[in-house]
C-alpha positions as a printed NumPy array, in Angstrom:
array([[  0.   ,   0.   ,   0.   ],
       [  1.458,   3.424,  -0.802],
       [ -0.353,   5.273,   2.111],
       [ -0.39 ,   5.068,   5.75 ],
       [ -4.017,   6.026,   7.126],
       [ -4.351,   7.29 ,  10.636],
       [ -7.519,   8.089,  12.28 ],
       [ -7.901,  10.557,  14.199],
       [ -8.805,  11.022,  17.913],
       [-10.269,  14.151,  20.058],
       [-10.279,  13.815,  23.688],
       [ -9.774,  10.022,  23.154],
       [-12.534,   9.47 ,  20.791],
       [-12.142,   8.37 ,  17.118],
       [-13.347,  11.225,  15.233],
       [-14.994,   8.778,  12.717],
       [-14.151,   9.842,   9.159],
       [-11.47 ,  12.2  ,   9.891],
       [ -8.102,  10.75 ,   8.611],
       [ -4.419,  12.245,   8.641],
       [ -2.697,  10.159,   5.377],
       [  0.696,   9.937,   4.956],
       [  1.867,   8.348,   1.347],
       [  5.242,   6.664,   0.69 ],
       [  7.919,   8.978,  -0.97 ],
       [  9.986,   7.399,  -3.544],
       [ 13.584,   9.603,  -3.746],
       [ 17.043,   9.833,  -5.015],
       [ 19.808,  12.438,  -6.265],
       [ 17.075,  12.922,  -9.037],
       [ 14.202,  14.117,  -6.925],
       [ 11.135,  12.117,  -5.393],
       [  7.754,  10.227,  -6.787],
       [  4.538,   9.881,  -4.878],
       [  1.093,   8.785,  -5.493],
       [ -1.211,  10.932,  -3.982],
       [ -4.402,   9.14 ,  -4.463],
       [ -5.443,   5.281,  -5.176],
       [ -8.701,   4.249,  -5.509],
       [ -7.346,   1.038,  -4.578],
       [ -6.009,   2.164,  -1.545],
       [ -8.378,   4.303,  -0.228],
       [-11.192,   1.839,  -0.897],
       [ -9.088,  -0.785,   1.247],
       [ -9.126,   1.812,   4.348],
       [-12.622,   2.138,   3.568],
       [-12.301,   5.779,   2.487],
       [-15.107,   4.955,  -0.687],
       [-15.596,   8.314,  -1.184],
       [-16.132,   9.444,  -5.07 ],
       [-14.317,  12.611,  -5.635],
       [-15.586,  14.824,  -8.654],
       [-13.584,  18.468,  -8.516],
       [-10.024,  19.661,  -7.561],
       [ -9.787,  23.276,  -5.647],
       [ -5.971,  25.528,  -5.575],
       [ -5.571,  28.378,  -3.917],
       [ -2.393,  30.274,  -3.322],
       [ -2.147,  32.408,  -0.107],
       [  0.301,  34.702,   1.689],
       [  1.987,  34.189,   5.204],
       [ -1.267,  34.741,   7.871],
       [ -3.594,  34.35 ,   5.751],
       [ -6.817,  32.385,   7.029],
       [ -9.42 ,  30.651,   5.122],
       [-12.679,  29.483,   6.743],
       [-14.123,  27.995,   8.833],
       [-16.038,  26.684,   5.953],
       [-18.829,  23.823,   4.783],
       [-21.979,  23.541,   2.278],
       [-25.211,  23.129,   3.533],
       [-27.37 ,  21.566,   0.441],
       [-24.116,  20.32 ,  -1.2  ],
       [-21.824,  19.047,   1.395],
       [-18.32 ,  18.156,   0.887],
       [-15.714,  15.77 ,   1.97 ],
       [-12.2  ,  17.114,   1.288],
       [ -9.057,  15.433,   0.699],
       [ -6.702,  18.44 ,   1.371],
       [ -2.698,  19.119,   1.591],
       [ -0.097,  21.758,   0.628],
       [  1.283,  21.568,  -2.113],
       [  4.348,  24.363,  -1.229],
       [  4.452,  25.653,   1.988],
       [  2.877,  24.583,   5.605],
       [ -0.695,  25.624,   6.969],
       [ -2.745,  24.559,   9.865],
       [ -5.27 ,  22.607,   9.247],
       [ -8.789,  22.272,  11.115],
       [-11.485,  20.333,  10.636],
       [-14.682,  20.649,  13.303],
       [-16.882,  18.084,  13.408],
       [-20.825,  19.762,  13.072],
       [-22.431,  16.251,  12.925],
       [-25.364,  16.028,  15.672],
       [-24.927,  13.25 ,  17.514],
       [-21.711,  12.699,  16.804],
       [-19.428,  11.813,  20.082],
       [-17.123,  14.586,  18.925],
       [-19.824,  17.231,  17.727],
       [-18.577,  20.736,  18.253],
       [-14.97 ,  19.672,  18.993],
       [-12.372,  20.261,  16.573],
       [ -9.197,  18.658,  14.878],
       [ -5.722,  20.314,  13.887],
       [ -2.77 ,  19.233,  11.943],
       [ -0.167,  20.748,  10.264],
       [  0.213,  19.929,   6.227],
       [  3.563,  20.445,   5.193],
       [  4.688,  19.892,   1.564],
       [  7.713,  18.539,   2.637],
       [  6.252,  15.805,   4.81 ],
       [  3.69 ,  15.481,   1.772],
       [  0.887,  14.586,   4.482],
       [ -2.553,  14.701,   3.619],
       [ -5.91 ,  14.876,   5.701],
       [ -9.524,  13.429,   4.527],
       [-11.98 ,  15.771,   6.005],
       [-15.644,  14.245,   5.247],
       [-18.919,  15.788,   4.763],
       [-20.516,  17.249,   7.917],
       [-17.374,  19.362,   8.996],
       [-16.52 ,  23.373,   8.686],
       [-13.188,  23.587,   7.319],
       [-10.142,  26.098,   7.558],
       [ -6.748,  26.758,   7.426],
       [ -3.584,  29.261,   8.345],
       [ -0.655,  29.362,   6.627],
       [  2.616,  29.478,   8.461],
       [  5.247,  30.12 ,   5.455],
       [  5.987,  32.871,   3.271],
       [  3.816,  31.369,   0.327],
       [  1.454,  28.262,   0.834],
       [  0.169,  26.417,  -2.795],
       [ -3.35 ,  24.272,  -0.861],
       [ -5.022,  21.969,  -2.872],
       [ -8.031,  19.513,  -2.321],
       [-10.569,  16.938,  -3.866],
       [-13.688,  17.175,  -2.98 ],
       [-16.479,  15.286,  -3.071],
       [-18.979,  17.513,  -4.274],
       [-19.459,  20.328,  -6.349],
       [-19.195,  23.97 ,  -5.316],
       [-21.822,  25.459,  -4.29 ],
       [-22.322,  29.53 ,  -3.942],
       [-25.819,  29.163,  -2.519],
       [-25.084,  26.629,   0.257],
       [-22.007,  28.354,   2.085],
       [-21.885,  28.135,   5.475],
       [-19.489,  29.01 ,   7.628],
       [-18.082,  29.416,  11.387],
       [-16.534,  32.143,  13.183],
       [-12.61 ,  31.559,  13.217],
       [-11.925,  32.661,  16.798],
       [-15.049,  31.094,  18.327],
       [-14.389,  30.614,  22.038],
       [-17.052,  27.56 ,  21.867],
       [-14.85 ,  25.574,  19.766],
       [-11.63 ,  26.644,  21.12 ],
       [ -9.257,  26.338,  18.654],
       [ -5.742,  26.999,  19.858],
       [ -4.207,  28.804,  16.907],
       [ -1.887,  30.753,  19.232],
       [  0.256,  26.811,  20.009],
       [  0.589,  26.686,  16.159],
       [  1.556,  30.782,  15.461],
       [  2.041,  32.676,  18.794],
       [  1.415,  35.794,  16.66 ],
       [ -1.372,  34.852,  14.792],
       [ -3.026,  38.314,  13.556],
       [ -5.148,  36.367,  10.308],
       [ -5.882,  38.035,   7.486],
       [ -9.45 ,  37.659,   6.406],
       [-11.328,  38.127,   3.554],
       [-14.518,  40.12 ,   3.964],
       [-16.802,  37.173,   4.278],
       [-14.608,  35.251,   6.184],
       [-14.464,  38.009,   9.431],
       [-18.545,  37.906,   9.26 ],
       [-19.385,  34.19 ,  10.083],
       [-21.517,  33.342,  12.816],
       [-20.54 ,  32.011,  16.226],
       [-21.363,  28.202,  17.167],
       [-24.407,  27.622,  18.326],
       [-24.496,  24.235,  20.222],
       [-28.353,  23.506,  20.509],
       [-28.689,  23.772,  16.594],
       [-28.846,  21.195,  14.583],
       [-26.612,  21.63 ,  11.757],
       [-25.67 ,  18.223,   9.768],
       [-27.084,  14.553,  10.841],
       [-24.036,  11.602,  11.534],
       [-23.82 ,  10.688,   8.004],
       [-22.897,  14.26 ,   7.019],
       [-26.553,  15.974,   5.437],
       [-27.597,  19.09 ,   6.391],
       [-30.614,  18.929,   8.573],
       [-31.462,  22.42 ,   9.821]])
């Protein structure tokens, strides 16, 4: 297998569908090879997700995008960095999930290669740490302008502790992105399996 999957855990509890994936790099005086997705592979990990469009996005040092996720059209993500290193966050909106409201952070590093599988049912974001960072993601949907949805970045509810990642951390945001609401626990926002239900 060319990948080593990883699930991931929040306060000691699989965060089911959330996966940090590390492929094999393949390297010599020449350079390196990697594959960065098998069908194969992920189907054997029981990732059977079917992924129909690939996102880019180039950002400067402190920028942050999100926290983000479609409400009609929800999307799983397969995300990493393609030059640079960001933070990456994934919180888990799924009602009745054992980890609803809690969140997930890793850093994706382009040297490392590492990859994370965010499914649908999450609000997604990043930060970028380096001078330049090149993002890119599959997703399992297509976009959708009339279903975004997204979560303030510095909600206090969720806690995320950008501050252990980038002790300055002063993001820049686009206009849309400093506007999100806060997290609202008693709402109902996607069921377990990842569709919106409000």
């Amino acid at each position: 297998m060319a990948f080593e999957f990883k699930k991931c855990l929040i306060d000691g509890k699989e965060c089911k569908g959330l996966y940090e994936i590390q492929p094999k790099i393949f390297g010599d005086a020449r350079g390196y090879f990697l594959e960065t997705y098998s069908e194969r592979d992920f189907f054997a990990a029981g990732l059977t997700m079917k992924f129909v469009q690939d996102n880019q996005s180039k950002s400067s040092k402190g920028v942050l995008r999100g926290l983000h996720f479609q409400t009609q059209h929800p999307q799983g993500k397969l995300v990493r960095a393609l030059e640079g290193k960001v933070y990456d966050v994934a919180v888990d909106l799924r009602k009745g999930s054992e980890t609803f409201g809690k969140y997930y952070g890793v850093i994706l590093d382009s040297e490392k290669q590492n990859m994370f599988y965010i499914p649908e049912g999450f609000a997604h974001g990043f930060y970028v740490l380096t001078d330049l960072a090149i993002f890119t993601y599959k997703c399992t949907d297509f976009y959708d302008p009339k279903g975004e949805g997204g979560l303030m970045w510095n909600d206090p509810a969720i806690g995320i502790d950008w501050k252990s990642i980038a002790p300055d951390v002063n993001p820049l945001l686009s206009d849309k992105d400093g506007k999100h609401p806060a997290f609202d626990t008693n709402k109902n926002y996607f069921d377990i399996n990842g569709k919106w239900i409000n």
